[in-house]
N, C-alpha and C positions, 0 to 999 in steps of 0.2 A: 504494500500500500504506500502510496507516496505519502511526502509527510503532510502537504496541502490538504490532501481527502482525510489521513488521521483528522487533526483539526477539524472540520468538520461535519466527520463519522462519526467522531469518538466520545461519549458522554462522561464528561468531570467524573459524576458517582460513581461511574462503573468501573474507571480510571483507581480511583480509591480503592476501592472493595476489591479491588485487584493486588492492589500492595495493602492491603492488611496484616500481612507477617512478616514482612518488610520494612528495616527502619526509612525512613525518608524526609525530608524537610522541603522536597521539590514536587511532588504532586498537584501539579498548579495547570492552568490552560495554557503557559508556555510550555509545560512540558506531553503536550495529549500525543503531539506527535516521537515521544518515547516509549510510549506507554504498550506494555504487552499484546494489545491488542492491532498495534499496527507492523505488527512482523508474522509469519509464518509458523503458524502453529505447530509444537516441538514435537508433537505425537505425529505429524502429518510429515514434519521433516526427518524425521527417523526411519519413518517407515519408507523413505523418498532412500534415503543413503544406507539401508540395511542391507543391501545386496556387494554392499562395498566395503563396508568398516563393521566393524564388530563396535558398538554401542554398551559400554561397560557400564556407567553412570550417568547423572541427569543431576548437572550441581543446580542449585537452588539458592537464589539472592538472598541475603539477609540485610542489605545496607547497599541504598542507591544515595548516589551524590550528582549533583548537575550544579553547573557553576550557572547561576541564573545574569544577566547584565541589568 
């Protein structure tokens, strides 16, 4: 998704409720176009590179930073 259509695609709330277990201080509508929802879904990309790499692990964020201006 280009970052133009995240923006707006992408709803603030759901944006949130996405980083829920995640520390953050940048969850903001500067940031819609980072948001997990505008990249390619990991279950969808794995199954895409599974015939090629052996998929050991699946890290998981705990602590996003963005330099805001």
């Amino acid at each position: 998704m280009s970052k133009a259509k995240a923006k707006r695609s992408i709803n603030l709330e759901d944006f949130k409720k996405s980083m829920e277990s995640i520390f953050s201080t940048s969850i903001i509508e500067e940031t819609l176009n980072e948001s997990l929802f505008a990249y390619k879904y990991s279950q969808t990309l794995m199954s895409d590179i599974g015939d090629i790499v052996e998929i050991l692990d699946q890290l998981k964020p705990v602590y996003n930073f963005k330099h805001i201006k």
